[in-house]
FILUMMAR-872800 format. One record per atom (N, C-alpha, C): atom name; x, y, z. Coordinates in Angstrom, 3 decimals, always signed. Each point is the difference from the previous one (the first is absolute). Layout:
<sites>
CA; X; Y; Z
...
</sites>
This chain:
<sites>
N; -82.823; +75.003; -53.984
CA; +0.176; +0.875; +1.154
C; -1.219; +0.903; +0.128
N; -1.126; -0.289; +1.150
CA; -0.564; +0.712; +0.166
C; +0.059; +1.069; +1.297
N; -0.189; +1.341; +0.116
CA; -0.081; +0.851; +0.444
C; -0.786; +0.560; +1.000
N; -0.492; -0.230; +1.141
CA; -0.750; +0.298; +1.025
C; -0.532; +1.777; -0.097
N; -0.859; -0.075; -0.278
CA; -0.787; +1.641; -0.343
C; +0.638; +0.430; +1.358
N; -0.200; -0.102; +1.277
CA; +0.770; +0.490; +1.261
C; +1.253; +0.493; -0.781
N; +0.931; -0.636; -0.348
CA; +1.601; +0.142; -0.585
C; -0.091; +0.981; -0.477
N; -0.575; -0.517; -1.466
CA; -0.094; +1.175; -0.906
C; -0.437; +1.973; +0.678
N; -1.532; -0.299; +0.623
CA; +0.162; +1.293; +0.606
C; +0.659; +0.924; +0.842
N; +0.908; -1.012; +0.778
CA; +0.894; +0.442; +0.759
C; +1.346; +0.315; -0.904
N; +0.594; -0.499; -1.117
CA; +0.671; +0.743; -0.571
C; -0.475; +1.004; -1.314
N; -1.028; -0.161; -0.443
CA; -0.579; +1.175; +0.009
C; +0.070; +1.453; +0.422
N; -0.526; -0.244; +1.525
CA; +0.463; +1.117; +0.808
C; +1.777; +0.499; -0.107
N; +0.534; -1.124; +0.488
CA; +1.427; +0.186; +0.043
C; +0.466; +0.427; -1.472
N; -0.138; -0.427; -1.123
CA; +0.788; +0.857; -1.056
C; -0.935; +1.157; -0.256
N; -0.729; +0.620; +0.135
CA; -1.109; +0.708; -0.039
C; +1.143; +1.454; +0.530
N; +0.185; -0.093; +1.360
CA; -0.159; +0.346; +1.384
C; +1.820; +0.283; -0.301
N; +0.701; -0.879; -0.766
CA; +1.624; +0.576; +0.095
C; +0.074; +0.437; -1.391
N; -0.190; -0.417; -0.782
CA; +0.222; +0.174; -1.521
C; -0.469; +1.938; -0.118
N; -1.835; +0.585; +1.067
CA; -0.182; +1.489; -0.517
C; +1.077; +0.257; +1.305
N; +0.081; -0.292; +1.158
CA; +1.466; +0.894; +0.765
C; +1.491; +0.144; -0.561
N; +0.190; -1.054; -0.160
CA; +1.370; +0.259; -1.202
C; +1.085; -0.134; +0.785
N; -0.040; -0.025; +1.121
CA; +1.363; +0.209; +1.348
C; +0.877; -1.236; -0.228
N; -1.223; -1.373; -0.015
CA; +0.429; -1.410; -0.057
C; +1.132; +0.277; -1.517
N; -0.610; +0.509; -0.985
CA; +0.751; -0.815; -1.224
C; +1.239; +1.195; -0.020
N; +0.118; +1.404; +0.631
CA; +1.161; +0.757; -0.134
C; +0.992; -0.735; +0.877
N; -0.120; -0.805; +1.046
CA; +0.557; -0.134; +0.771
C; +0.696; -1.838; -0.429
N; -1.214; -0.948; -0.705
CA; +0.440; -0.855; -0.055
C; -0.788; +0.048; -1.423
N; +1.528; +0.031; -0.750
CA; -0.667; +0.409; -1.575
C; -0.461; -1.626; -0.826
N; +0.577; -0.736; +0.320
CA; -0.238; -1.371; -0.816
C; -1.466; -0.853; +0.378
N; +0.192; +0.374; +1.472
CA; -1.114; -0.454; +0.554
C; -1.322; +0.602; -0.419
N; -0.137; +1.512; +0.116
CA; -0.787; +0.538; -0.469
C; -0.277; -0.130; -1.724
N; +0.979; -0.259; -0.984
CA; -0.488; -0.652; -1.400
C; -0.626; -1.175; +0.115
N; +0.097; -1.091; +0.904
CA; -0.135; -1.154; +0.421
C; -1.702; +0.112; +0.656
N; -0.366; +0.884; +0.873
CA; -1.474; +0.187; -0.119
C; -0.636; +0.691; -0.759
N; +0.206; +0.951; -1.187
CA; -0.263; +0.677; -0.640
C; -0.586; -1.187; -1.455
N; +0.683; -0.749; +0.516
CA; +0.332; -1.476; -1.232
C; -1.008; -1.554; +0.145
N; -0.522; +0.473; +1.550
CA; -0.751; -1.326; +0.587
C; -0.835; -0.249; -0.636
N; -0.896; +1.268; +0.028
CA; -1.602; -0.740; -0.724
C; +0.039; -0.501; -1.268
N; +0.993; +0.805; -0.672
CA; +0.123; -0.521; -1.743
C; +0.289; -1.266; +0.256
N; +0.889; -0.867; +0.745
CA; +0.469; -1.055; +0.462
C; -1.283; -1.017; +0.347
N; -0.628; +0.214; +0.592
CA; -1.433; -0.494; +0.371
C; -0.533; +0.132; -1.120
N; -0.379; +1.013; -0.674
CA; -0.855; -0.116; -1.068
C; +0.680; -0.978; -1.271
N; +0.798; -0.007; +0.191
CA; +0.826; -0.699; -1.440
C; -0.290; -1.840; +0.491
N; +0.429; -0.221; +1.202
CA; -0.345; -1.324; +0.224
C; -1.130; -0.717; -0.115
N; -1.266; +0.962; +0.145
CA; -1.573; -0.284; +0.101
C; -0.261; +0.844; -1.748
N; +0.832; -0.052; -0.719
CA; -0.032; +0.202; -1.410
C; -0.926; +1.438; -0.622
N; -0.076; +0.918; +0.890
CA; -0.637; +1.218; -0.376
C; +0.846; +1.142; -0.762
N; -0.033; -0.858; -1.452
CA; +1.013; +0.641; -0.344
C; -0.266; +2.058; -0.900
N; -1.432; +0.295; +0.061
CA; -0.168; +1.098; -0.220
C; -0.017; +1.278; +1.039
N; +0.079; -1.021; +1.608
CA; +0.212; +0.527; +0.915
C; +1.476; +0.970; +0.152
N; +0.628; -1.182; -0.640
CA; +1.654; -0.163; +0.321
C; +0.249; +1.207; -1.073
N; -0.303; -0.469; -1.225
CA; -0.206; +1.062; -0.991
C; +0.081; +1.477; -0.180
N; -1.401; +0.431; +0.889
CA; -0.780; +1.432; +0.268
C; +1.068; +0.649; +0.784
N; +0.418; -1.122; +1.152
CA; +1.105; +0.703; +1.043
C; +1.224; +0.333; -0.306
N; +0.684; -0.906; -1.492
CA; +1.382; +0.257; -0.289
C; -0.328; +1.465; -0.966
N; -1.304; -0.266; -0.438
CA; -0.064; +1.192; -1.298
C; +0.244; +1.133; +1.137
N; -0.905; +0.782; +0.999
CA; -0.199; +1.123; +0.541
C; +1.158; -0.250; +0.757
N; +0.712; -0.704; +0.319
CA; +1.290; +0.428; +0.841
C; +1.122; +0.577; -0.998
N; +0.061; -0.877; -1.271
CA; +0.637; +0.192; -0.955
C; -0.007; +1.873; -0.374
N; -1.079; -0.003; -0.085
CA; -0.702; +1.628; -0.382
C; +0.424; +0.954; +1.237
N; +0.049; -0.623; +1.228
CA; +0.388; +1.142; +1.459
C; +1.807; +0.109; -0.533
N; +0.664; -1.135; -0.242
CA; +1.395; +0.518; +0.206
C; +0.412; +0.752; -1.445
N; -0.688; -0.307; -1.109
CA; +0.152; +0.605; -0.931
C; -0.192; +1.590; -0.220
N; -1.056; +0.498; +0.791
CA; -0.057; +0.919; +0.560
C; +0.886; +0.579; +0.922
N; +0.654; -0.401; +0.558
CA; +1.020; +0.341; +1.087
C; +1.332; +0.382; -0.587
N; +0.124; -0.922; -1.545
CA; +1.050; +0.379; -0.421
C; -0.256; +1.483; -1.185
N; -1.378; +0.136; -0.041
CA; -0.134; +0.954; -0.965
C; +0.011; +1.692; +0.736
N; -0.432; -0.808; +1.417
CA; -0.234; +1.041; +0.786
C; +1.816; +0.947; +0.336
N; +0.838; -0.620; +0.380
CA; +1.111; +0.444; -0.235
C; +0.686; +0.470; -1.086
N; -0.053; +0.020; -0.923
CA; -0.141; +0.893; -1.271
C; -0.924; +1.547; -0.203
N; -1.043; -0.287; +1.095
CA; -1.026; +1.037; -0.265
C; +0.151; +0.596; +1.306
N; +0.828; +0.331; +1.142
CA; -0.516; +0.476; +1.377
C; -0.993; +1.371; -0.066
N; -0.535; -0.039; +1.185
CA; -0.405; +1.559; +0.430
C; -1.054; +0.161; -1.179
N; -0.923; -0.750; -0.720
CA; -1.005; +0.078; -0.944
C; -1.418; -0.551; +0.618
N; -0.874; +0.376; -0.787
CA; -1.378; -0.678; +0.490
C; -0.389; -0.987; -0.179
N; +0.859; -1.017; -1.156
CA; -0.227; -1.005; -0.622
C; +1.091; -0.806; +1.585
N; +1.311; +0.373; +0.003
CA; +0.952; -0.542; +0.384
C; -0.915; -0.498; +1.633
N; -1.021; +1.083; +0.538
CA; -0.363; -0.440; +1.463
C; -1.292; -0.603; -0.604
N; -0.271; -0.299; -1.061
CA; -1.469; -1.045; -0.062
C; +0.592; -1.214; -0.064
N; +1.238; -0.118; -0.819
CA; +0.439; -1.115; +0.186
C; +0.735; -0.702; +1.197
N; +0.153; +1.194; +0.769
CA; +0.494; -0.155; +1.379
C; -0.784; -0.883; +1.052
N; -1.149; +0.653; -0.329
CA; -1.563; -0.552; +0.684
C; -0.246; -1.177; -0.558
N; +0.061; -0.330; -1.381
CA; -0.500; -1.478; -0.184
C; +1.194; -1.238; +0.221
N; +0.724; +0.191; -0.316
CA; +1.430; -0.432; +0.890
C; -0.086; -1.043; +1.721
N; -0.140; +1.314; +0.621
CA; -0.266; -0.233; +0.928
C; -1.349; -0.732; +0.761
N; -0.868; +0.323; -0.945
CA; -1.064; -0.524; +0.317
C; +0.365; -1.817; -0.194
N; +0.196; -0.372; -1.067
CA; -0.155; -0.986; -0.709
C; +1.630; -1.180; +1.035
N; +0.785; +0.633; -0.126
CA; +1.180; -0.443; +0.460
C; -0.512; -0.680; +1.718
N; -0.470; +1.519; +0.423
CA; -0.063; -0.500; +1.437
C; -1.028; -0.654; +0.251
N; -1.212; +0.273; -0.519
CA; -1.523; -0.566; +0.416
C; -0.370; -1.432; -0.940
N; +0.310; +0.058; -1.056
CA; -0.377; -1.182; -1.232
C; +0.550; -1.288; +0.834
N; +0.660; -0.191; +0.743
CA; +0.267; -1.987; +0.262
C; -0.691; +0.505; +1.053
N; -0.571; +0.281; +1.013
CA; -0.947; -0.169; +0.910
C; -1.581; -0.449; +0.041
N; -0.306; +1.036; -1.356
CA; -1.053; +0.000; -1.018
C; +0.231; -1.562; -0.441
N; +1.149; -0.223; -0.673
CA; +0.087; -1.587; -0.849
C; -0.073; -1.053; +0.529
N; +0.128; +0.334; +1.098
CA; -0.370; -1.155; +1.333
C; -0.914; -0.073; +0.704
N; -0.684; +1.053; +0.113
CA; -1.145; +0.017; +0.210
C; -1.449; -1.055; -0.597
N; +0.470; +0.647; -1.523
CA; -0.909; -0.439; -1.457
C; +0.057; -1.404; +0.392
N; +1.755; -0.465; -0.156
CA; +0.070; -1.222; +0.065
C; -0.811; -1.157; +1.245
N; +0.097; +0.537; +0.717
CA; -0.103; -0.765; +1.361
C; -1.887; +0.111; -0.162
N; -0.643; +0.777; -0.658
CA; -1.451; -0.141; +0.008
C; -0.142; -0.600; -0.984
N; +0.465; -0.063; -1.648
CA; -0.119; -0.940; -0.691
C; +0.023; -1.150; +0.060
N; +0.947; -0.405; +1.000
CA; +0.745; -1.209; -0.109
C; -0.842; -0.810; +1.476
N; -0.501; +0.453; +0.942
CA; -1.040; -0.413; +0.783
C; -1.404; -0.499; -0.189
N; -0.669; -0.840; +0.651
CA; -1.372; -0.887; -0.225
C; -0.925; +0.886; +0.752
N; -1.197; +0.713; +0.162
CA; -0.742; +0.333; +0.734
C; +0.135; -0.597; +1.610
N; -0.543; -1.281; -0.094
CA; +0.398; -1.088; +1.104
C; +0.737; +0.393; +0.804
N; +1.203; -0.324; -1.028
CA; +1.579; +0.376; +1.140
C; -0.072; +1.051; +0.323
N; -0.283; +1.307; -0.815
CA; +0.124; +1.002; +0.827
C; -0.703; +0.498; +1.337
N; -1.444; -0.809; -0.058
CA; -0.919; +0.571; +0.725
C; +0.646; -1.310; +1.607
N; +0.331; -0.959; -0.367
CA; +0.586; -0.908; +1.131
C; +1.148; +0.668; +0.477
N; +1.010; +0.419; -0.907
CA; +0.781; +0.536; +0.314
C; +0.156; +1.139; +1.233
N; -0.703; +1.078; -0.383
CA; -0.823; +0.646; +1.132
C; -0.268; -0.145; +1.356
N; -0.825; -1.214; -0.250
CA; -1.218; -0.561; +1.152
C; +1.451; -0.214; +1.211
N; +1.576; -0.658; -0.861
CA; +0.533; -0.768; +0.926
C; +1.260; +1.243; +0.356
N; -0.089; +0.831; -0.221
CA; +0.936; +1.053; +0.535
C; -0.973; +1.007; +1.245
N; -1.687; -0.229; -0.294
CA; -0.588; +0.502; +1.107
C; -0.746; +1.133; -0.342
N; -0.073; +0.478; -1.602
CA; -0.248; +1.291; -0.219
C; -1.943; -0.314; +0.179
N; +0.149; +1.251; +0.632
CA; -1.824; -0.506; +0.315
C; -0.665; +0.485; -1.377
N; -1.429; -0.955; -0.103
CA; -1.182; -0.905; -1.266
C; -0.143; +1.932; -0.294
N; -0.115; +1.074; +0.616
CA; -0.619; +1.030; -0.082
C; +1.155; +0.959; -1.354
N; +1.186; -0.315; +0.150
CA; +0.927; +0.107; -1.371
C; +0.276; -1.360; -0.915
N; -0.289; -1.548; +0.568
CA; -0.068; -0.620; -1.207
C; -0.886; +0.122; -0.767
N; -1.443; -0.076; +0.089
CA; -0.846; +0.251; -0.306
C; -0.262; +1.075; -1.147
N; +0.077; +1.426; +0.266
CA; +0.139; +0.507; -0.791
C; +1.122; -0.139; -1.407
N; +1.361; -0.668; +0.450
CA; +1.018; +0.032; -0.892
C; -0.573; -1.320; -0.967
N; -0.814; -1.103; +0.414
CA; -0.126; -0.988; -0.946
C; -0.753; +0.669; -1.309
N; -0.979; +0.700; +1.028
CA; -1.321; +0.264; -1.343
C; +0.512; +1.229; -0.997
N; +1.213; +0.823; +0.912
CA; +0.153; +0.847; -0.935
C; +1.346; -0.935; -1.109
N; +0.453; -0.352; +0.101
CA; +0.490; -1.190; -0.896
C; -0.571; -0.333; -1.016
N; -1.152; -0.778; +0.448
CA; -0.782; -0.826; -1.050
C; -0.531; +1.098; -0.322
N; -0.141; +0.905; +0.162
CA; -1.060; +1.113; -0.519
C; +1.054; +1.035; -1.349
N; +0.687; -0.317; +0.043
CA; +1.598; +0.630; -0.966
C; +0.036; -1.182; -0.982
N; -0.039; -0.921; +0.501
CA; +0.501; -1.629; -1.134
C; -1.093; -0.070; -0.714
N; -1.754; +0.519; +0.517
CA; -1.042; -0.261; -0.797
C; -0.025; +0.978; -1.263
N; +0.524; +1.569; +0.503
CA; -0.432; +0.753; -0.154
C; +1.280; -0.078; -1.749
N; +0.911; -0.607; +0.429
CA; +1.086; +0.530; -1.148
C; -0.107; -1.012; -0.930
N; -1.149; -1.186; +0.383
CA; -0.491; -1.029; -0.956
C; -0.927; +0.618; -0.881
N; -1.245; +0.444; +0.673
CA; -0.686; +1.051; -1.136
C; +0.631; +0.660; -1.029
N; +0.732; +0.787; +1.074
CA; +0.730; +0.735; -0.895
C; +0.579; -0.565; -1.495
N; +0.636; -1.260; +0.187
CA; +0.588; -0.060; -1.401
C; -1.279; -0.606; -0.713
N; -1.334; -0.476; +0.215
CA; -0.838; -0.344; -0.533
C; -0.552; +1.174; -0.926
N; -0.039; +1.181; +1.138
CA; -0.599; +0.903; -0.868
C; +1.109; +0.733; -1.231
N; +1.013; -0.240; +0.517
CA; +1.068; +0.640; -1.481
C; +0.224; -0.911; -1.127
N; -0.845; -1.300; +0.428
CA; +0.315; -1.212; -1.158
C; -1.666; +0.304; -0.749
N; -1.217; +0.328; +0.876
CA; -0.886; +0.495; -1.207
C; -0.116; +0.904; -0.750
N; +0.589; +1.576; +1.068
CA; +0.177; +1.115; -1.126
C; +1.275; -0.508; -1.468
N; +0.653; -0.825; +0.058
CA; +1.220; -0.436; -0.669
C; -1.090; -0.568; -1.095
N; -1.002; -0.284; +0.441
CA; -1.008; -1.220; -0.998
C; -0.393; +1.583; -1.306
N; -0.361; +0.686; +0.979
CA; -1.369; +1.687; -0.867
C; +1.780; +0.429; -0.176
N; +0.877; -0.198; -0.167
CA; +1.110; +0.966; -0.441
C; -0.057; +1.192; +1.062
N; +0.072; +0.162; +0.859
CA; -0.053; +1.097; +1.023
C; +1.161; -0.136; +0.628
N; +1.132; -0.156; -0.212
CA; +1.433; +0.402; +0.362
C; +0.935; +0.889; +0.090
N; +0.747; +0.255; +0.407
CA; +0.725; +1.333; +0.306
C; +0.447; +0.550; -1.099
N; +0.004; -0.523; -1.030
CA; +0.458; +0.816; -1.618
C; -1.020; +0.770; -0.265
N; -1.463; -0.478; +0.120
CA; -0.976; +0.433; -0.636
C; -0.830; +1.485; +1.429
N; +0.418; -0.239; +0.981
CA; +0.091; +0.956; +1.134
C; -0.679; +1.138; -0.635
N; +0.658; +0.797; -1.257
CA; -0.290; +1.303; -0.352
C; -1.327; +0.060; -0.668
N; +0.114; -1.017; -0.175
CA; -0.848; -0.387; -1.317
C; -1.942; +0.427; +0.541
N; +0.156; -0.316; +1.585
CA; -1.486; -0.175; +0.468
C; +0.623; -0.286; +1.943
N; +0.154; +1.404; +0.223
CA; +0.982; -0.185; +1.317
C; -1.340; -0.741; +1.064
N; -1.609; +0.817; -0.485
CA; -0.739; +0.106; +1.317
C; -0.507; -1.552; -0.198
N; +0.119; -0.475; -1.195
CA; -0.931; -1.541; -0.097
C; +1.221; -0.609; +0.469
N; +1.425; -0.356; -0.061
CA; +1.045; +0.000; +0.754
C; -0.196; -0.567; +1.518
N; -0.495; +1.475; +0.619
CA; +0.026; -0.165; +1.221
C; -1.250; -0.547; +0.386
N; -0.702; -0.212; -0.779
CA; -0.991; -0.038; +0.985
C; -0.396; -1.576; -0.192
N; +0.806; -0.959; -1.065
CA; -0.038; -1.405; -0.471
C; +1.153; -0.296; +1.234
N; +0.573; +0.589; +0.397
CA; +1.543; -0.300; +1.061
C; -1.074; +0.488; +1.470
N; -0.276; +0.830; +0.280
CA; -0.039; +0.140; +1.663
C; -1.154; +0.181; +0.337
N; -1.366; -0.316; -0.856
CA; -1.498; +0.034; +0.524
C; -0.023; -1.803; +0.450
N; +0.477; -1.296; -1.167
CA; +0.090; -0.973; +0.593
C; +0.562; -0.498; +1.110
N; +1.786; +1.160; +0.156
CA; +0.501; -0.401; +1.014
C; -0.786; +0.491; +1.258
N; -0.503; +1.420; +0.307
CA; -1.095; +0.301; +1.613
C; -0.733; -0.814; -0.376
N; -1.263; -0.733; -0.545
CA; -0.654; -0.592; +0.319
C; +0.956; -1.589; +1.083
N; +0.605; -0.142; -1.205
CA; +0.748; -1.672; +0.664
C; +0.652; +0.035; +1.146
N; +0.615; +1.164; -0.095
CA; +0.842; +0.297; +1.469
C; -0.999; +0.034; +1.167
N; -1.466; +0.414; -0.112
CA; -1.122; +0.276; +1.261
C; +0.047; -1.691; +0.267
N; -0.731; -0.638; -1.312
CA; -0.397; -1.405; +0.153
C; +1.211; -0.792; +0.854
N; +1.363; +0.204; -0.639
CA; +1.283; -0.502; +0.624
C; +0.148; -0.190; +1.353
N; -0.531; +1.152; +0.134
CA; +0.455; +0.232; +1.753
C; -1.155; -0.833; +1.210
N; -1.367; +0.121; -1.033
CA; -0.644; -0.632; +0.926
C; -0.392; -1.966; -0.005
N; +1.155; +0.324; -1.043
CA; -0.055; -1.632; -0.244
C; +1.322; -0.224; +0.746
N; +0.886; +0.180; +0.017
CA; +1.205; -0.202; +0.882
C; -0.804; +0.191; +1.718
N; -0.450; +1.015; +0.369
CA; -0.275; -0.068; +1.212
C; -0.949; -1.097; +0.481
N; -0.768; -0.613; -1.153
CA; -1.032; -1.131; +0.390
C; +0.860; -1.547; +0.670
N; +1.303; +0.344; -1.791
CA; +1.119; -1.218; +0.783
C; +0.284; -0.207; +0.998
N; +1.097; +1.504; +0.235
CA; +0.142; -0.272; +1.250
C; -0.931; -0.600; +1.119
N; -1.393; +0.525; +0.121
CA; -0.812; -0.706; +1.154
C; -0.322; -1.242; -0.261
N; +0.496; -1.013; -1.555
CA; -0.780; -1.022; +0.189
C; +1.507; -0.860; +0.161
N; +0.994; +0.857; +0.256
CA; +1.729; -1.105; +0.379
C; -0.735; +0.177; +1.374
N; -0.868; +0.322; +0.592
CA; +0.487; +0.193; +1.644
C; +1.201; +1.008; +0.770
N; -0.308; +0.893; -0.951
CA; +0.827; +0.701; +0.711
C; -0.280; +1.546; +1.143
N; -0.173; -0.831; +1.089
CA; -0.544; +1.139; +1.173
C; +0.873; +0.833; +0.540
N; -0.164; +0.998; +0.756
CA; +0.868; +1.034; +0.533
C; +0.147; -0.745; +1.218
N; -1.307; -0.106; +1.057
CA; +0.643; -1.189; +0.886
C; -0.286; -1.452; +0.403
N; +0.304; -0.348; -1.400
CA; -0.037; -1.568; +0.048
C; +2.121; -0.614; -0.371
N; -0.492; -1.160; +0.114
CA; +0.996; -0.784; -0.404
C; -0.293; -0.386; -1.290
N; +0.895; -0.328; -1.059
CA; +0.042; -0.626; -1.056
C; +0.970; -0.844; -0.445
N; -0.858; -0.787; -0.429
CA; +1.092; -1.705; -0.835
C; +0.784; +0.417; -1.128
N; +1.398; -0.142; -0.474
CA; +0.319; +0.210; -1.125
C; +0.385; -1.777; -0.778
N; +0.100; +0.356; -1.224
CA; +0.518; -1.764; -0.489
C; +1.633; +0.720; -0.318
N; +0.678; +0.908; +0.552
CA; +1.452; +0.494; -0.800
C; +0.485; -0.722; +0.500
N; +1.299; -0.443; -0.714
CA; +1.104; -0.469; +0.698
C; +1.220; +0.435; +0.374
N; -0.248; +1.745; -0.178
CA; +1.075; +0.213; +0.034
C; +0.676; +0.075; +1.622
N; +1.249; -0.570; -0.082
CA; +1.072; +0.415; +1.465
C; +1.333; +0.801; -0.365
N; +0.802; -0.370; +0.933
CA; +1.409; +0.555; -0.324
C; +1.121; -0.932; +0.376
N; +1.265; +0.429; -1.477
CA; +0.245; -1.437; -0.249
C; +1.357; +0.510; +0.330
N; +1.353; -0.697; -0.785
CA; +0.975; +0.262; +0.806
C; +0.599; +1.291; -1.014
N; -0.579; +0.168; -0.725
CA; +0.761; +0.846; -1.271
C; -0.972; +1.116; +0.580
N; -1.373; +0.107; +0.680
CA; -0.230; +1.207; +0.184
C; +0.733; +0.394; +1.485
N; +0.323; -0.804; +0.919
CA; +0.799; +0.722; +0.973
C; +1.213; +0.374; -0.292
N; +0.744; -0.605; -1.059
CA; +1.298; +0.529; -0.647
C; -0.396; +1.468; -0.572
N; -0.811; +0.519; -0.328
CA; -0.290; +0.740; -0.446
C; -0.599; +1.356; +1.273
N; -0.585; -1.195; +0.971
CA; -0.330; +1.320; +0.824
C; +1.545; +0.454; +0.753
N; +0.596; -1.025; +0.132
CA; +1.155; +0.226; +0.986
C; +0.898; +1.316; -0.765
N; -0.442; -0.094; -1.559
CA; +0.998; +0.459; -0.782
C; -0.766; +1.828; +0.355
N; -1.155; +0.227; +0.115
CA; -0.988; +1.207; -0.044
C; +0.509; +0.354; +1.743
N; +0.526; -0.666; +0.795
CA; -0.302; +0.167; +1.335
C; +1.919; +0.953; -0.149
N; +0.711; -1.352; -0.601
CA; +1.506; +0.991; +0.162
C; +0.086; +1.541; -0.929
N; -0.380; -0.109; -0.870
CA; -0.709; +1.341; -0.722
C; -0.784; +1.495; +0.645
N; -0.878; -0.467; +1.248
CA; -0.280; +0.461; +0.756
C; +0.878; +0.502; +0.987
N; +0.926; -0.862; +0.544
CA; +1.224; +0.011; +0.848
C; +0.899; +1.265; -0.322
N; +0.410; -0.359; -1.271
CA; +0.813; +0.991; -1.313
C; +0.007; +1.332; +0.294
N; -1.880; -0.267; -0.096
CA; -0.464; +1.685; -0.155
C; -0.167; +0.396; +0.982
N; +0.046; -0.350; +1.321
CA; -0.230; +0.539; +1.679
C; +1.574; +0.745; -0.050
N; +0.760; -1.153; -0.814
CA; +1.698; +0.537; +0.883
C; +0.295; +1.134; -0.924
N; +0.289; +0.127; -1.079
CA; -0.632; +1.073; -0.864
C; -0.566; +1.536; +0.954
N; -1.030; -0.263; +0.174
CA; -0.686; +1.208; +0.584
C; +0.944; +0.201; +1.409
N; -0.076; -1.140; +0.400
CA; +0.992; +0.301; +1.233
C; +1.494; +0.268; +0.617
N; +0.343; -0.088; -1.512
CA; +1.714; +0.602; +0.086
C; +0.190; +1.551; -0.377
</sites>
């Protein structure tokens, strides 16, 4: 079962968009566990299982809090935990779907994807390179924590020599990050990719019958939340 990046961002938006209002799940409580529950659902099928992981741990940690918080009212601890709670409860599967739906996408598709909903080259454009410009950039990255790992320069030893530390960690990373950027921007001009030109993609991605089941499913959801506001 593959997933049409269109789909995905559009429910994206949609659990995003009901999960921080909260109206949808007071009102239709199962339903609302039921999107609160999607992306883990997605992520578990496409096997991301530290994804799935990270999200059960910090949700785990919001209601645990919730129950500690009632024991403690009217404290300073009781409204920090109030705040992370809420944060995590309402905003974290929007976030997880988010992650997901860019992980789980091809450059290609996304940038075709785009082209065929109409969004003009002047925001694809920028969104490809800043993409590849994040995927290059977090490749270094573990390069350079696998050589300081070589000189023993790891976070135990931190105290040990904070300024040689930093400066084995983030003098390689500005240099690479300058080079990064102007090597990504070269790509981009040698895919052909103009502001006003046309461009060829080789994606294949379309939309199949499991992603209109899915949009139909984001569209009555939408419906939900109009009548909602409107009763």
């Amino acid at each position: 079962m593959k997933i049409d990046f269109r789909t995905k961002f559009f429910l994206t938006l949609i659990i995003g968009i009901s999960t921080m209002e909260g109206s949808l799940a007071r009102r239709y409580y199962y339903l609302g566990i039921f999107l609160a529950l999607l992306p883990y659902l997605f992520a578990l099928y496409d096997r991301k299982i530290s994804l799935v992981s990270k999200g059960i741990f910090y949700t785990g940690l919001a209601f645990l809090g919730q129950n500690i918080m009632e024991k403690f009212p009217n404290s300073f601890w009781a409204m920090i935990l109030n705040l992370y709670a809420g944060i995590v409860i309402k905003i974290l599967p929007g976030v997880i779907m988010g992650y997901y739906t860019m992980t789980t996408t091809k450059m290609s598709d996304l940038v075709y994807s785009l082209q065929k909903i109409k969004f003009p080259n002047t925001i694809i454009i920028p969104i490809s390179v800043m993409f590849r410009f994040f995927y290059s950039i977090k490749q270094d990255y573990k390069i350079i924590g696998e050589a300081m790992y070589m000189h023993d320069l790891t976070l135990k030893n931190f105290f040990k020599s904070p300024s040689r530390f930093i400066e084995y960690k983030f003098v390689p990373l500005l240099m690479i990050t300058s080079q990064t950027a102007d090597n990504v921007a070269i790509s981009a001009m040698t895919r052909g990719m103009k502001v006003d030109g046309e461009r060829s993609s080789i994606s294949s991605a379309q939309l199949r019958s499991i992603d209109y089941i899915f949009l139909a499913f984001g569209i009555f959801i939408i419906s939900l939340f109009i009548r909602i506001k409107l009763c």
